[in-house]
N, C-alpha and C positions, 0 to 999 in steps of 0.2 A: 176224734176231734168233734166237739160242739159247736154246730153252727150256730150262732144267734142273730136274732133281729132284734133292734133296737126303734121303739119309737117312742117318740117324743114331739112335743112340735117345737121345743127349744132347743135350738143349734148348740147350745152349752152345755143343758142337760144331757146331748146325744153322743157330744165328745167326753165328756167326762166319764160316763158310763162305760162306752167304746175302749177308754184308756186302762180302766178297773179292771174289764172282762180280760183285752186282752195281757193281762198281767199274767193271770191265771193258765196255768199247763191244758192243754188240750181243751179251750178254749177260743173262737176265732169269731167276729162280730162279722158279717158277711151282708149286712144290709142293714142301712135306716132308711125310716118311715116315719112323715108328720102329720098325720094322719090314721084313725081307725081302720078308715077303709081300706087306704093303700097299704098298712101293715097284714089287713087281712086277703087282700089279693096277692104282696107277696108271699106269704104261705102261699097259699094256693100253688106255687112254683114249685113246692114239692121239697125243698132240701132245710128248710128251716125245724133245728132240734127246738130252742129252747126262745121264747120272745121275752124279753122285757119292754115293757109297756105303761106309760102313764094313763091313770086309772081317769083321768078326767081330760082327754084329747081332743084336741079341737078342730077343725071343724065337724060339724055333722054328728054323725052317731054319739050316743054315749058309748065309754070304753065297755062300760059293763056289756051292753050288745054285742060290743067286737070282739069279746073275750068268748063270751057264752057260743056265739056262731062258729068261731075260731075251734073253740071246744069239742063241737059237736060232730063237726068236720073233719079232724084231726085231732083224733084225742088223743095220741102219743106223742105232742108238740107241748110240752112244757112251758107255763105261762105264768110268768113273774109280772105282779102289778107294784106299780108304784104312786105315789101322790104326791110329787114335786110341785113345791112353790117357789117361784123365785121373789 
């Protein structure tokens, strides 16, 4: 089973995603996050396989930092960016 994390800071963007993932066989969305930081602290928790992440999240950091630090940290953690607009 793939845990994923999802962040977004749009509450529609997060269900919507969440709904797609978990469609998918041995697949399981196990945390949102709206926010870079807080996406990258939960990693930090240790059980996150795969993140999907909007590439321009607001507040605070740019995504690209959250990605690259996320990366460096855990590079076995699979990292899908996105650029939702609504």
């Amino acid at each position: 089973m793939y845990r994923v994390l999802v962040a977004d800071n749009y509450p529609i963007i997060r269900m919507a995603v969440k709904n797609l993932v978990e469609q998918l066989d041995n697949f399981k969305v196990i945390a949102e996050e709206t926010t870079g930081i807080d996406a990258s602290l939960r990693v930090e928790q240790g059980d996150i396989d795969i993140i999907i992440m909007d590439l321009a999240i607001p507040p605070g950091e740019n995504g690209l930092i959250t990605i690259k630090r996320i990366h460096e940290h855990f590079p076995n953690t699979k990292i899908i960016m996105a650029d939702c607009k609504i």
